[in-house]
N, C-alpha and C positions, 0 to 999 in steps of 0.2 A: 585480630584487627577487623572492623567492621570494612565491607565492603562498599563503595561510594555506587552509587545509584548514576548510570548511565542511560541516557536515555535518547533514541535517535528517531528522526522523525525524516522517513525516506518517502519518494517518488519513483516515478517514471525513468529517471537517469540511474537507480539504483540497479534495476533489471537489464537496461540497454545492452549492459556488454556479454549478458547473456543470450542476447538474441532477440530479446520481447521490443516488438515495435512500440514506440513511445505513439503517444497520442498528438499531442502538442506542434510536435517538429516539423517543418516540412516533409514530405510526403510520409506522414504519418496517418493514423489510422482514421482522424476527423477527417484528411482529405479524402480519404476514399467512400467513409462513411458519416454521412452529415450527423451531429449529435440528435438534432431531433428523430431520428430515424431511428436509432438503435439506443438510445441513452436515457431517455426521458418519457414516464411513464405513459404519454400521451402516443409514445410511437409504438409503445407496447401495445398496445388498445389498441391501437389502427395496423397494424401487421404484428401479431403474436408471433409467426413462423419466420416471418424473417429476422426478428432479434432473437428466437430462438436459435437460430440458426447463426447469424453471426457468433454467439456468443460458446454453442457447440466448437463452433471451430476453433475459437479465443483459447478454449478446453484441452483441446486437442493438440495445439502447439506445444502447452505444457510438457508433454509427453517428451516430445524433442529435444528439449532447451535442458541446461544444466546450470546449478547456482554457480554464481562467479568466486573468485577470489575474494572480494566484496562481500560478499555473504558470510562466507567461511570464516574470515578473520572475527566480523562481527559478533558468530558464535565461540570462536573460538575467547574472544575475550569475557565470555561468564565465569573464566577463571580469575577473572581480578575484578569483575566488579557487577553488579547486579543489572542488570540488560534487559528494558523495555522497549521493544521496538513498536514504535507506530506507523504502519506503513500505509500509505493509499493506494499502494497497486493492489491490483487483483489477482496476482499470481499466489503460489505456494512456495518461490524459492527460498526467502527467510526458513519456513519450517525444514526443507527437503538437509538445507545446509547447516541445521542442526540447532536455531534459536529456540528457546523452551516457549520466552514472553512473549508473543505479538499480537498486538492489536491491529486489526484489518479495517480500516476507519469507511473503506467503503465498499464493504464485503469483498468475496473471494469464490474465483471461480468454480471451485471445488466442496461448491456447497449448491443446493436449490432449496427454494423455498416456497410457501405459499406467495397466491397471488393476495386475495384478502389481508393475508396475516403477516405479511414479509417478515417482521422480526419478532415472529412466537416460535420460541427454542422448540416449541413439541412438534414446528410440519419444519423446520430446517433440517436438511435430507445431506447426508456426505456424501460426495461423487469422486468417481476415479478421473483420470483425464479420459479416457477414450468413452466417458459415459455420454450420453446423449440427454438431453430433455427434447422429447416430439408434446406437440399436441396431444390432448386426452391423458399427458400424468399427470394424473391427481398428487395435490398433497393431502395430509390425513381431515383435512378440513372440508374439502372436497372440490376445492378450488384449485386452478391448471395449475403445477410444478412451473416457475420462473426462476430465473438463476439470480443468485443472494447476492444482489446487485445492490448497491446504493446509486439510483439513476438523478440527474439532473434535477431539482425541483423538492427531492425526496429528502426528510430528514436524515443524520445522520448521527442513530443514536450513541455510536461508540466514541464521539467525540466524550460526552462522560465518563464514558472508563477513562481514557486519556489524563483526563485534565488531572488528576491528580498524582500522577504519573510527574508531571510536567511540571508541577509547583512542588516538587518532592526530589529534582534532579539537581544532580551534584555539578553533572555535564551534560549540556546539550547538543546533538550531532545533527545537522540539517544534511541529508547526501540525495541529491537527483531530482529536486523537485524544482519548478519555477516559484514558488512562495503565490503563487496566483489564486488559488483553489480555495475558496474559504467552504465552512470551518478550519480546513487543515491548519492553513498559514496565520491563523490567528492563534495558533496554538504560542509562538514566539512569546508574547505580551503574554504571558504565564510562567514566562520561566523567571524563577527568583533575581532579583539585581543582582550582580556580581559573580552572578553563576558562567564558568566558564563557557562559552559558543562557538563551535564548528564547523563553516558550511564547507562539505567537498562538492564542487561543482566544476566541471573545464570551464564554464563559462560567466559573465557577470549577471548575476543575481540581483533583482534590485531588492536589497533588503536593509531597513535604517534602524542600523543598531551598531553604536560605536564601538562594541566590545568584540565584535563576529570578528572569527578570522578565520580566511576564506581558503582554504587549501585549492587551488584551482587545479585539480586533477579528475581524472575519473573516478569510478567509486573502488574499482580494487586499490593501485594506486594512492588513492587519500586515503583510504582505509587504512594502507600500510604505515603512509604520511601520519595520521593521526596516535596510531599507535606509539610509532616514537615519538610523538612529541606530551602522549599521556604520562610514558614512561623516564622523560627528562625532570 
């Protein structure tokens, strides 16, 4: 029997209960650090070492942090069905937890790339978590190493890989994201009519779609929640 194509399109609330501060939330990471400062190409260009350096650190948390149950489950179910995850965090936990498919919609810490060329596959450089990018590494271009970021302002090409991902799904899974963020959140208005929708979120989401049903849990939790109600 053919495998039904499941496809989940996670945030910030995916990784929380691993420990990763969310961006968004009260005393989350824009309060400490204003987006134009660390997010947006313009801040790069006016202080290179201090977004290097936030984002070294961002690096290095990884190190610490373990995938949740949330994760785990997610992989674990590519035994029953084909598993595209689109995810907007920056972290590595989907892979470390054993997902094969993921689409990192706006890059991933564990890559640097050119500054010129951000998305030419030949200077994007693979990092450990304890690797650093300083001032003066070059990518193969000759241009300073910046981490494979997708900043504010900046396109984001892998929303095209996605998309047909998304009009190709059997099931649709929304876990941890506020729906705020476009590209991301426009991904929704792609998914086929009639195709089943499942946001796990603890809290309400404003999203207008009469079919969504909303597991208001966390992401291990809803994950679990979701499973049995795949399997009913």
């Amino acid at each position: 029997m053919l495998k039904k194509n499941l496809v989940v399109l996670s945030g910030a609330g995916m990784s929380a209960e691993s420990g990763i501060a969310t961006f968004r939330d009260s005393g989350g990471l824009w309060d400490k650090y204003p987006v134009e400062q660390v997010a947006t190409p313009e801040g790069y260009h006016r202080n290179p070492k201090l977004v290097l350096d936030f984002y070294n650190q961002r690096r290095s948390e990884l190190a610490g942090v373990q995938p949740n149950r949330g994760h785990e489950l997610l992989a674990e179910l590519e035994k029953d069905f084909n598993i595209t995850i689109i995810t907007q965090n920056v972290d590595n936990l989907h892979e470390r937890a054993g997902s094969s498919h993921i689409i990192h919609l706006h890059g991933v810490l564990t890559k640097a790339c050119s500054t010129n060329n951000p998305n030419d596959p030949r200077y994007i450089k693979e990092l450990k978590e304890t690797d650093k990018i300083e001032l003066g590494d070059l990518a193969g271009d000759g241009s300073q190493l910046r981490p494979y970021i997708v900043w504010f302002g900046e396109a984001v090409p892998e929303i095209d890989t996605a998309l047909p991902y998304v009009q190709k799904a059997d099931v649709f899974v929304i876990i941890g994201t506020s729906m705020n963020v476009y590209p991301a959140a426009g991904l929704l208005h792609y998914v086929r009519e009639g195709t089943p929708i499942y946001l796990i979120d603890p809290k309400q989401v404003a999203v207008n779609n009469k079919s969504l049903n909303h597991i208001q849990l966390g992401a291990s939790e809803g994950v679990k929640r979701l499973i049995q109600l795949l399997s009913e």
